[in-house]
ZADO-1210 file (C-alpha; in nm, 4 decimals, padded with zeros to 6 digits):
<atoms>
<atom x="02.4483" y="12.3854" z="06.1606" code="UNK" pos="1"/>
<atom x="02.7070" y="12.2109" z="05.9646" code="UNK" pos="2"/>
<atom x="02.5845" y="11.8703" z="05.8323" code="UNK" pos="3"/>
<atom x="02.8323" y="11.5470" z="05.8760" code="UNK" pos="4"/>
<atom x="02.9060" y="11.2446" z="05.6449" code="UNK" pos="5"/>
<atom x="02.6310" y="10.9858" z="05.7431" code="UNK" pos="6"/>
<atom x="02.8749" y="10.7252" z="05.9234" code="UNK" pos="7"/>
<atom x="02.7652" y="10.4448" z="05.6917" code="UNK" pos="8"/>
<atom x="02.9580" y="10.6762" z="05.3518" code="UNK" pos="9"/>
<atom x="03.2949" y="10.6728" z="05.6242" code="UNK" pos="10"/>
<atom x="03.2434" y="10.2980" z="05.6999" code="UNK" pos="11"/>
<atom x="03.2140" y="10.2023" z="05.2837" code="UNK" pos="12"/>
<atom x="03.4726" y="10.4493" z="05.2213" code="UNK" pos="13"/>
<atom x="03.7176" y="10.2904" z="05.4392" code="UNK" pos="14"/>
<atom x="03.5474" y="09.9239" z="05.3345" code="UNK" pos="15"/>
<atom x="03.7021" y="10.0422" z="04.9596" code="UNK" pos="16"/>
<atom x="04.0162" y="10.1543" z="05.0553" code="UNK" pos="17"/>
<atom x="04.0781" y="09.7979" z="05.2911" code="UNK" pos="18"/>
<atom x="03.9569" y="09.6190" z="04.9613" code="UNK" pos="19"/>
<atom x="04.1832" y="09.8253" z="04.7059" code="UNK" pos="20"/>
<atom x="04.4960" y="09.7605" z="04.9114" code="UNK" pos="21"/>
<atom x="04.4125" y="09.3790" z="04.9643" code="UNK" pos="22"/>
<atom x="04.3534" y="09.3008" z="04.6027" code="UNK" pos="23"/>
<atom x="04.6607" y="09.5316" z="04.5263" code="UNK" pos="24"/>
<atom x="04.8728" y="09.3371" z="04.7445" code="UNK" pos="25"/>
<atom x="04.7301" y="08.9944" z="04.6390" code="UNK" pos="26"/>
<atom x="04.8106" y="09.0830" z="04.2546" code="UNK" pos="27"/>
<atom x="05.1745" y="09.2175" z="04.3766" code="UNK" pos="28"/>
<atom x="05.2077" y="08.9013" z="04.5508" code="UNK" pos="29"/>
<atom x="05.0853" y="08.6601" z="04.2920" code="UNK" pos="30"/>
<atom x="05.2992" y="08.9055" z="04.0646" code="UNK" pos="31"/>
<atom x="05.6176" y="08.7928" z="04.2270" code="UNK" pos="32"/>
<atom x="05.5340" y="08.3875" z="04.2451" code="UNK" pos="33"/>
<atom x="05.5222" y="08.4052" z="03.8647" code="UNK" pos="34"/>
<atom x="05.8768" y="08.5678" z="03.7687" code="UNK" pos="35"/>
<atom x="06.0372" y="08.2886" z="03.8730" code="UNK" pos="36"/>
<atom x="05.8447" y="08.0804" z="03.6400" code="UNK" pos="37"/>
<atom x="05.8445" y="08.3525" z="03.3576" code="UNK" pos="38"/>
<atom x="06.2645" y="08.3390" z="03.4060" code="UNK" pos="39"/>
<atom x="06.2900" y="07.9339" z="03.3498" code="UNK" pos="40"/>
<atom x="06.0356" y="07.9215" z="03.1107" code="UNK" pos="41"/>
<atom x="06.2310" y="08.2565" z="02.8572" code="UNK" pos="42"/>
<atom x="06.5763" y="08.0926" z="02.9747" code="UNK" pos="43"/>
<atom x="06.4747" y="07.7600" z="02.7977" code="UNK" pos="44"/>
<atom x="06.3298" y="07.9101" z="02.5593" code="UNK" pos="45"/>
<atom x="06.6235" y="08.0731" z="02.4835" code="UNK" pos="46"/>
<atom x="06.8667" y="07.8254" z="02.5525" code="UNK" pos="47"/>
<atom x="06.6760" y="07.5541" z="02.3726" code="UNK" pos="48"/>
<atom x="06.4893" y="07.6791" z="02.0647" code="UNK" pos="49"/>
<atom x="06.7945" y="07.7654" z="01.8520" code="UNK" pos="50"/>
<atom x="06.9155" y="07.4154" z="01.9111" code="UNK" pos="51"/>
<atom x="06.6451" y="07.2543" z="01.7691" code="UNK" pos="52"/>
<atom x="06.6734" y="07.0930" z="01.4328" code="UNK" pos="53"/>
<atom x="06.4772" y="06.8311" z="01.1744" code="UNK" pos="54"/>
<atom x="06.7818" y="06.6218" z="01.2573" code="UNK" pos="55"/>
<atom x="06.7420" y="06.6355" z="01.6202" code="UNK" pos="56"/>
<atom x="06.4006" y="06.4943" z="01.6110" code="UNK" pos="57"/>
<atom x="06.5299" y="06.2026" z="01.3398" code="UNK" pos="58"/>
<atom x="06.8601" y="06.1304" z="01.4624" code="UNK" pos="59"/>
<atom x="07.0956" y="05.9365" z="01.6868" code="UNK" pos="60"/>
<atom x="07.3002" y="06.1377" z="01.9095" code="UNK" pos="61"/>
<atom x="07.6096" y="06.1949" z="01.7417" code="UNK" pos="62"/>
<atom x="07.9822" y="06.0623" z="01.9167" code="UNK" pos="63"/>
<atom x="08.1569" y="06.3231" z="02.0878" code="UNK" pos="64"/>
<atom x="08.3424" y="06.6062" z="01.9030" code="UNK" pos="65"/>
<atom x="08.1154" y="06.5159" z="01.5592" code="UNK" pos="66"/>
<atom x="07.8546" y="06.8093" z="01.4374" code="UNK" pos="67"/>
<atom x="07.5211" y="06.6977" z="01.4026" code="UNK" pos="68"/>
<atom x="07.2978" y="06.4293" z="01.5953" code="UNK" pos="69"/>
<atom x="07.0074" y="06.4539" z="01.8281" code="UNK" pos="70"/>
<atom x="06.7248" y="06.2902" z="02.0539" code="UNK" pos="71"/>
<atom x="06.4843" y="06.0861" z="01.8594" code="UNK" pos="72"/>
<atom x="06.5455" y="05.7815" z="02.0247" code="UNK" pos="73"/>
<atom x="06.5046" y="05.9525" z="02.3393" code="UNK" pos="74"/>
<atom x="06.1876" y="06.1010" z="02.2024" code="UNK" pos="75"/>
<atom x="06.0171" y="05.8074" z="02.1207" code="UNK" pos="76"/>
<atom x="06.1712" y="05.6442" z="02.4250" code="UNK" pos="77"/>
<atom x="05.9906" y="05.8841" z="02.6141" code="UNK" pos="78"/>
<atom x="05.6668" y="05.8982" z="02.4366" code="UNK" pos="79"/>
<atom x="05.6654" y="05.4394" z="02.4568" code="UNK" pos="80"/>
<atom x="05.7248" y="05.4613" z="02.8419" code="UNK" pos="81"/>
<atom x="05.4112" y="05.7460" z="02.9271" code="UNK" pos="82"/>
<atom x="05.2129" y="05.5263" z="02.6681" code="UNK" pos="83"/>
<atom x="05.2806" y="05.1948" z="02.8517" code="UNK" pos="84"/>
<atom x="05.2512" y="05.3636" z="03.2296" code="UNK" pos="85"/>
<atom x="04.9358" y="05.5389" z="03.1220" code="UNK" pos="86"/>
<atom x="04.7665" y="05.1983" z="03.0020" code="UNK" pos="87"/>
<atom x="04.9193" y="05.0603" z="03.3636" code="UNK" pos="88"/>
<atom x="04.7856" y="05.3138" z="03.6060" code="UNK" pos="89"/>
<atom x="04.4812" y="05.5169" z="03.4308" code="UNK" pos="90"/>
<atom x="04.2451" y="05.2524" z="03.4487" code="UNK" pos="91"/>
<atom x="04.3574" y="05.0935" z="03.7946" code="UNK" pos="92"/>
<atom x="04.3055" y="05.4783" z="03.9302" code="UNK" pos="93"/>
<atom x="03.9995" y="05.5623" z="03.7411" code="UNK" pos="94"/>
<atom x="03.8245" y="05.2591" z="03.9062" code="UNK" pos="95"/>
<atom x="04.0159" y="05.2747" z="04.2358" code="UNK" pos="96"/>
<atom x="03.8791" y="05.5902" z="04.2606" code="UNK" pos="97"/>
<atom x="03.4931" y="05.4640" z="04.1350" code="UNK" pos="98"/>
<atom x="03.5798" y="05.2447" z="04.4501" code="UNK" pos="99"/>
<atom x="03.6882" y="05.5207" z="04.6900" code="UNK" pos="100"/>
<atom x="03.3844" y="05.7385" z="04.5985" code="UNK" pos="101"/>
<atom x="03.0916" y="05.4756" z="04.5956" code="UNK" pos="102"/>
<atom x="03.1833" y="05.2141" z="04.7602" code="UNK" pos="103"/>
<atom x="03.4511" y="05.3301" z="05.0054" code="UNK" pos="104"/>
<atom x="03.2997" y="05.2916" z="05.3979" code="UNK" pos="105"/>
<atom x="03.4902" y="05.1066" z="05.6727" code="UNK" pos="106"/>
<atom x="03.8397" y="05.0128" z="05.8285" code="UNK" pos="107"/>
<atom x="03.9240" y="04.8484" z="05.4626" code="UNK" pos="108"/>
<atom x="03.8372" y="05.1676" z="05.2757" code="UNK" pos="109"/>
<atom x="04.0300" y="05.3995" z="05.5330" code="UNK" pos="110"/>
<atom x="04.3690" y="05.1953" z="05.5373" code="UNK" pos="111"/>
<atom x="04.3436" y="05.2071" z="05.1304" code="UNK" pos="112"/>
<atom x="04.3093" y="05.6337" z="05.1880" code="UNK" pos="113"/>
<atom x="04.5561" y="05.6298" z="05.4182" code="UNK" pos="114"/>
<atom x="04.8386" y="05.4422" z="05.1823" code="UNK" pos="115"/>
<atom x="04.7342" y="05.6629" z="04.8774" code="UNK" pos="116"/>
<atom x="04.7787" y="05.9764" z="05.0594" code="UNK" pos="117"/>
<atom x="05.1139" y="05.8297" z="05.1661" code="UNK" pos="118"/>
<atom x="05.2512" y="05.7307" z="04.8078" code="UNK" pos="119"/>
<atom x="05.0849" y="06.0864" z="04.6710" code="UNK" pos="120"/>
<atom x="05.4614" y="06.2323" z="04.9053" code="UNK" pos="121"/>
<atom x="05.6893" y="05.9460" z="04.8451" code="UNK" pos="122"/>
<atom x="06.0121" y="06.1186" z="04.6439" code="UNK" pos="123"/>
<atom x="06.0352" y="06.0239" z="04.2752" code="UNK" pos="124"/>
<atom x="06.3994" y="05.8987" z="04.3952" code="UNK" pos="125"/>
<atom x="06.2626" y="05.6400" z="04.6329" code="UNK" pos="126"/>
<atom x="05.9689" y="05.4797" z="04.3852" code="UNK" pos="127"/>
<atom x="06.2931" y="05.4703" z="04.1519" code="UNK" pos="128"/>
<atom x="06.4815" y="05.2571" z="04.4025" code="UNK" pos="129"/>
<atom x="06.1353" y="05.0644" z="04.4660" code="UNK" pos="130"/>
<atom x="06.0780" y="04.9794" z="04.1360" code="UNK" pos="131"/>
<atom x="06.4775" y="04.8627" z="04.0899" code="UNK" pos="132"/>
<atom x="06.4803" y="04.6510" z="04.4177" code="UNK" pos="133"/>
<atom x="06.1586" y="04.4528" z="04.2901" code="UNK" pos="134"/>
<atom x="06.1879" y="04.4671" z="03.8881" code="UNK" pos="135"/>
<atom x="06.4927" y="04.5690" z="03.8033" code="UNK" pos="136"/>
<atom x="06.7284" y="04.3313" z="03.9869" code="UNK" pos="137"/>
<atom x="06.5851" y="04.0100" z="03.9433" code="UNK" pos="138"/>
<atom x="06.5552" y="04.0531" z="03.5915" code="UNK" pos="139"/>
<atom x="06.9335" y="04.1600" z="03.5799" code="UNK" pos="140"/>
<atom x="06.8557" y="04.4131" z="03.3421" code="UNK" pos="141"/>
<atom x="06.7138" y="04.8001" z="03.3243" code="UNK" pos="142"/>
<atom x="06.4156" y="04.8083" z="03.0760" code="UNK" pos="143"/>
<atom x="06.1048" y="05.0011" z="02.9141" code="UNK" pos="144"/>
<atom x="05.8599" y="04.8175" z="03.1231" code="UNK" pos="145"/>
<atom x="06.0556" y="04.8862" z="03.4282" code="UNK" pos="146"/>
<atom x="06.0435" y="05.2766" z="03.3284" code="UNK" pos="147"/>
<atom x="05.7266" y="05.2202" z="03.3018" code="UNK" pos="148"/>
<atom x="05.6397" y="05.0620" z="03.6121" code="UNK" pos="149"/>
<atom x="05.7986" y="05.3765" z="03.8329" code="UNK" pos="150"/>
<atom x="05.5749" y="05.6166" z="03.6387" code="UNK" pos="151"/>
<atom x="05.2757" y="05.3742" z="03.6779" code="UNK" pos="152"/>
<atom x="05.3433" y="05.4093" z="04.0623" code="UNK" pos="153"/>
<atom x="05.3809" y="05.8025" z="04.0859" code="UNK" pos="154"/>
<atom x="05.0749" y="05.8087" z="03.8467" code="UNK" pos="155"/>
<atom x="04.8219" y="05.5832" z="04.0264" code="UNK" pos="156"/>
<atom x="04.7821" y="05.7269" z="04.3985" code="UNK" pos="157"/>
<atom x="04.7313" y="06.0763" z="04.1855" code="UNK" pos="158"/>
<atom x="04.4299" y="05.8975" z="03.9526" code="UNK" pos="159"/>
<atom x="04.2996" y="05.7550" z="04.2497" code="UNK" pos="160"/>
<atom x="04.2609" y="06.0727" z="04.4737" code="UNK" pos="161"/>
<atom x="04.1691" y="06.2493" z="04.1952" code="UNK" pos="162"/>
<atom x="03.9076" y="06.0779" z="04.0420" code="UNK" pos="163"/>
<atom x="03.7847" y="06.0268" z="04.4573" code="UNK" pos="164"/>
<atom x="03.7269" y="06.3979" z="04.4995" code="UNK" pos="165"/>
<atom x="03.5664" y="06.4906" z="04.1162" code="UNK" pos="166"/>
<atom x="03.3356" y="06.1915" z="04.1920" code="UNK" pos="167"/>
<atom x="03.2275" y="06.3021" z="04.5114" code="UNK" pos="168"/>
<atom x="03.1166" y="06.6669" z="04.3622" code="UNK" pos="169"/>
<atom x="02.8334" y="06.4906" z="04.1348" code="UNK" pos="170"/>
<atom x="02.5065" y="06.5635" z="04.3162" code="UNK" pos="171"/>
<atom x="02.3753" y="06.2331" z="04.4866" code="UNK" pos="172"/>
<atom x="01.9952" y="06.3272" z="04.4077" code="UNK" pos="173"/>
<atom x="02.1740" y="06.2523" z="04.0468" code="UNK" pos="174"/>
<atom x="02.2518" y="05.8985" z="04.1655" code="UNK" pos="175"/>
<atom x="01.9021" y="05.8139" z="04.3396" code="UNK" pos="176"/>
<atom x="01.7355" y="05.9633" z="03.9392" code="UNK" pos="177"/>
<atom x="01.9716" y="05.6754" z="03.7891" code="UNK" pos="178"/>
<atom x="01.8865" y="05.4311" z="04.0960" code="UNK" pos="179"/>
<atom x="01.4751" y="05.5155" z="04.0508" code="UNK" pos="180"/>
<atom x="01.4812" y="05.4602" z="03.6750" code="UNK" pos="181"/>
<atom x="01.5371" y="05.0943" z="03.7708" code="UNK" pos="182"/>
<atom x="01.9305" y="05.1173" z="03.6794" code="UNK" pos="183"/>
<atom x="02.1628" y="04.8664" z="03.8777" code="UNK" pos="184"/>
<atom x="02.4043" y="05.0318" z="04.0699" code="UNK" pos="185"/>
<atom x="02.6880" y="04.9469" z="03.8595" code="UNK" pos="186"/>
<atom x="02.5277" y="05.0655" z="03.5407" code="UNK" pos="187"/>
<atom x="02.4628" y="05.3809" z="03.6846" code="UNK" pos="188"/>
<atom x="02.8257" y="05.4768" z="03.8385" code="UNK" pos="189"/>
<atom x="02.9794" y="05.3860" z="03.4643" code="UNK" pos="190"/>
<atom x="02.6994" y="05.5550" z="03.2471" code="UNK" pos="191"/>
<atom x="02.6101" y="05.8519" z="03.4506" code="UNK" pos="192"/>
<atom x="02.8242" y="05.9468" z="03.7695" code="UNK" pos="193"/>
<atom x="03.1743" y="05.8961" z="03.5784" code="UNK" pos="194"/>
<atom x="03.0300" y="05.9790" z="03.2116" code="UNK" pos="195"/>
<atom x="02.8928" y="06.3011" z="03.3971" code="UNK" pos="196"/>
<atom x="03.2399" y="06.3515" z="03.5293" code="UNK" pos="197"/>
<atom x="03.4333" y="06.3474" z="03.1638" code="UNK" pos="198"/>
<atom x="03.5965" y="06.6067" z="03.1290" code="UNK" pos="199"/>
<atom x="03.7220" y="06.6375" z="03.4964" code="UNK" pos="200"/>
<atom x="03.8894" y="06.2817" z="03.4851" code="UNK" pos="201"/>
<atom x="04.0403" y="06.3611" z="03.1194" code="UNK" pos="202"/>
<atom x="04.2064" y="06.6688" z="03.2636" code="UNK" pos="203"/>
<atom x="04.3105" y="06.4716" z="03.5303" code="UNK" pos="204"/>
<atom x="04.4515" y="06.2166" z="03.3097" code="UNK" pos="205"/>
<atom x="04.6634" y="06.4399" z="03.1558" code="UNK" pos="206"/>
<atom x="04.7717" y="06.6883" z="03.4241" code="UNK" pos="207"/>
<atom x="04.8892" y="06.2790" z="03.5580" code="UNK" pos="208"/>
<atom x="05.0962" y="06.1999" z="03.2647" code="UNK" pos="209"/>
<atom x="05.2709" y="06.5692" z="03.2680" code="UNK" pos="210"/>
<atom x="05.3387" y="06.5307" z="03.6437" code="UNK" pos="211"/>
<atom x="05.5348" y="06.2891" z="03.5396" code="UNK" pos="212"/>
<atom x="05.7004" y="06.3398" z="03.1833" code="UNK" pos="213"/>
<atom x="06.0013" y="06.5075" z="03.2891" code="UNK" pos="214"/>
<atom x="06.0601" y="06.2720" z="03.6242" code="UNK" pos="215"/>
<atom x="06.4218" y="06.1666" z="03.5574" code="UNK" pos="216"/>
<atom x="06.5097" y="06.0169" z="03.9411" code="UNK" pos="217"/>
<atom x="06.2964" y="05.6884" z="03.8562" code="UNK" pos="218"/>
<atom x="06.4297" y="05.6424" z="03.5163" code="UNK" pos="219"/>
<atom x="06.8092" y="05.6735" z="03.6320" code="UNK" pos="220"/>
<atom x="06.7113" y="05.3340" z="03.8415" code="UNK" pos="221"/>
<atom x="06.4805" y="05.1763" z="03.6021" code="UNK" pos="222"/>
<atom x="06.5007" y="05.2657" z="03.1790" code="UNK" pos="223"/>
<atom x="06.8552" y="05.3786" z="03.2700" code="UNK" pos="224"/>
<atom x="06.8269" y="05.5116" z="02.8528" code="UNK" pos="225"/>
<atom x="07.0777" y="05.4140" z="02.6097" code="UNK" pos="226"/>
<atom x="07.2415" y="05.5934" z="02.2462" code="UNK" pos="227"/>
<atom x="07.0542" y="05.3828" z="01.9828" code="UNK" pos="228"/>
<atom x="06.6649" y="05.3098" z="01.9232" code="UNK" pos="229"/>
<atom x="06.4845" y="05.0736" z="02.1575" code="UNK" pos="230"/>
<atom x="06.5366" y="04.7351" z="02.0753" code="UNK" pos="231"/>
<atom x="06.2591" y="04.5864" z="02.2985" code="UNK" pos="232"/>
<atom x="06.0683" y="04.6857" z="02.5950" code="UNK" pos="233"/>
<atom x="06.3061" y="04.4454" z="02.7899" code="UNK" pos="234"/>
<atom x="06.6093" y="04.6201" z="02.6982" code="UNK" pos="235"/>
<atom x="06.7343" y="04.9491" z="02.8626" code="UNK" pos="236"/>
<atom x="06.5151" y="05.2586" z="02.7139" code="UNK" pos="237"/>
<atom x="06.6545" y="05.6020" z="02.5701" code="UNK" pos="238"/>
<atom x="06.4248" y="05.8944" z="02.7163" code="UNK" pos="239"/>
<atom x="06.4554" y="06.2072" z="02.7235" code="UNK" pos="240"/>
<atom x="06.5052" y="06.3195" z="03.0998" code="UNK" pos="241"/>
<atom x="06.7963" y="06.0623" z="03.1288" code="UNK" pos="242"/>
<atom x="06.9477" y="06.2454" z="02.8160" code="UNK" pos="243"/>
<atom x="06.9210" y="06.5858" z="02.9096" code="UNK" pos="244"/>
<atom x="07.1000" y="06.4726" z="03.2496" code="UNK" pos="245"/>
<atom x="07.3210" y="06.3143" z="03.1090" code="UNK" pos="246"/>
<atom x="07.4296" y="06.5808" z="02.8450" code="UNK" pos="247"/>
<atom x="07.3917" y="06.8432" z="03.0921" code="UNK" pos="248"/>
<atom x="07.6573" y="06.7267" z="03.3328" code="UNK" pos="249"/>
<atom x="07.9096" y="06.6386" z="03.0609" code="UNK" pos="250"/>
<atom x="08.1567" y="06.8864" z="02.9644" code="UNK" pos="251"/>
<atom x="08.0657" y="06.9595" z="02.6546" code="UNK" pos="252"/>
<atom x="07.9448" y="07.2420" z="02.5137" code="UNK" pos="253"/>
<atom x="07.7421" y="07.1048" z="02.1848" code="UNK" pos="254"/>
<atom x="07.5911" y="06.8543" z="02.4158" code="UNK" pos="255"/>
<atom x="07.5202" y="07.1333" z="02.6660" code="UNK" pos="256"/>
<atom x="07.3246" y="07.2885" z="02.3563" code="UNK" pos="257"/>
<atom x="07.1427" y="06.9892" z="02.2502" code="UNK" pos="258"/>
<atom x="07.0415" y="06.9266" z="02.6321" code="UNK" pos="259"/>
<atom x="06.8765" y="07.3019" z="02.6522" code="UNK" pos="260"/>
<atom x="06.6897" y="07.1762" z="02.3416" code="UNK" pos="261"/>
<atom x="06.5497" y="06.8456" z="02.5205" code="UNK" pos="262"/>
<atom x="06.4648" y="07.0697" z="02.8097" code="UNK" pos="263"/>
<atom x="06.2731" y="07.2994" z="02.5315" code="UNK" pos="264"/>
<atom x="06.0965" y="07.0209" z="02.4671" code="UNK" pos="265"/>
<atom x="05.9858" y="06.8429" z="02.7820" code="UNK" pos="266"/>
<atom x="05.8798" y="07.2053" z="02.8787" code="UNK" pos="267"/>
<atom x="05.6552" y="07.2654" z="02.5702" code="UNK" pos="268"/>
<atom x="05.5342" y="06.8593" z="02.5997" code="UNK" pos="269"/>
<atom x="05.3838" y="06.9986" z="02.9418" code="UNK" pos="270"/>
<atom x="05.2327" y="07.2890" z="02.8319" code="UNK" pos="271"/>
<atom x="05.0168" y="07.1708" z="02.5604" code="UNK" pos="272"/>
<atom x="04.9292" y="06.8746" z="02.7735" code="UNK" pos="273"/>
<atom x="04.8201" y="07.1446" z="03.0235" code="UNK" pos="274"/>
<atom x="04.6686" y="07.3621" z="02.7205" code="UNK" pos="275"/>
<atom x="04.4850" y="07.1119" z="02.5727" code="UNK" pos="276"/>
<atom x="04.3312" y="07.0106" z="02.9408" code="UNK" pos="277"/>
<atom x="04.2235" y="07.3589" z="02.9751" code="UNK" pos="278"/>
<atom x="04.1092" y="07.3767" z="02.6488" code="UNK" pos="279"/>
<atom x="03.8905" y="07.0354" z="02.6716" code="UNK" pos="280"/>
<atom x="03.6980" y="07.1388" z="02.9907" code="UNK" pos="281"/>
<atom x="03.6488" y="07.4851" z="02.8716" code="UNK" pos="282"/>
<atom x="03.4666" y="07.3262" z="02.5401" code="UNK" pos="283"/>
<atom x="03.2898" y="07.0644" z="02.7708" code="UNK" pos="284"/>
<atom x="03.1942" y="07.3194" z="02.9671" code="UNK" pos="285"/>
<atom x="03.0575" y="07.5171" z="02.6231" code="UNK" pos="286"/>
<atom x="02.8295" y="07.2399" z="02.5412" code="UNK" pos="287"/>
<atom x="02.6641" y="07.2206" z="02.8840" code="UNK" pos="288"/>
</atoms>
């Protein structure tokens, strides 16, 4: 009598087989999303590293047809406007979303959802004409703090849902310990919900400012950028995605070169932004 496969072996053979082929075809799949990203990120590498120069972190950008120049004012253009719309919108989304989180019940709470969700998909281009329409035109004049402003806005509805949903994953039983130990309600969001929450909100903070570090729609309407070092936060703003377009569309070829090399640069300001995120929570995460 000849003896047969026990049908539970067929049914975990087959269960196998199913399971190779999916994780085979997630892996192709996820394989093909990131050679487009593999083919920017070697182009601009390419295009952009041999470019770079001591000079073009020092210097002015140099008139047409003369050798030489580069984007520090842009640079530190740049690096004044994240600083300023960091200070603007961190805090007011760090404790919008304290707000959201804790105290966030009712019609009041629900409307305030409703707009950040909205402003989370409103196009860089339109918070650019926003910010010009209400900043920009009545002062008669394109500036740092107006830059600064239309990053502030992109920025803040991202803080705010953010720090929402990474306060919502602390435990509540953690709450009622702080509440029980005679802690006022306040006392215990700041010192043990949101210090509990550290290293989730700095990531946050940072994956925020490299959303928005190579945004160049809002600038065009607000910094606007200019060829010398900034005068005054009133006064129109080099930065470096304003350069790069600029240079990029012009017809020459030396300026083509130098914008590859601010493009180098925004790209490799992102990634050790994201690097050092990853890096932080991976070393909070060490110490827990």
């Amino acid at each position: 009598m000849k003896s047969q496969t026990p049908i539970f072996v067929r049914v975990s053979f087959r269960r196998k087989v199913k399971n190779f082929l999916m994780l085979f075809l997630i892996a192709s799949l996820s394989g093909v999303a990131l050679v487009p990203l593999f083919l920017v990120f070697y182009h601009v590498v390419k295009s952009g590293f041999p470019a770079l120069s001591w000079n073009f972190f020092t210097s002015l950008p140099a008139p047409v047809g003369e050798p030489g120049g580069g984007m520090g004012n842009a640079l530190v253009g740049s690096l004044i406007i994240l600083g300023l719309a960091s200070l603007i919108a961190i805090p007011l989304g760090i404790f919008g979303g304290i707000y959201l989180s804790e105290y966030g019940k009712g019609k009041f709470a629900a409307s305030v959802r409703f707009v950040v969700d909205l402003l989370t998909s409103v196009p860089s281009i339109v918070t650019g004409l926003f910010i010009y329409a209400m900043v920009v035109a009545p002062m008669k004049s394109y500036s740092a703090w107006a830059g600064a402003l239309a990053y502030a806005f992109m920025m803040l509805p991202v803080m705010m849902k953010t720090t929402e949903e990474i306060l919502k994953l602390m435990p509540d039983h953690v709450r009622e310990a702080g509440l029980a130990l005679g802690l006022s309600r306040w006392k215990m969001i700041l010192f043990i919900v949101l210090r509990g929450s550290r290293p989730a909100i700095v990531t946050a903070v940072l994956i925020s400012i490299a959303r928005v570090a190579g945004e160049t729609a809002p600038l065009l309407f607000t910094a606007f950028g200019n060829r010398f070092w900034l005068d005054g936060l009133s006064e129109p703003a080099p930065n470096l995605p304003t350069q790069i377009y600029s240079y990029a569309i012009s017809p020459f070829e030396q300026w083509h070169q130098q914008a590859w090399a601010g493009a180098f640069l925004l790209l490799l300001m992102v990634f050790v932004v994201n690097l050092f995120a990853r890096a932080y929570v991976y070393r909070a995460g060490g110490r827990k």
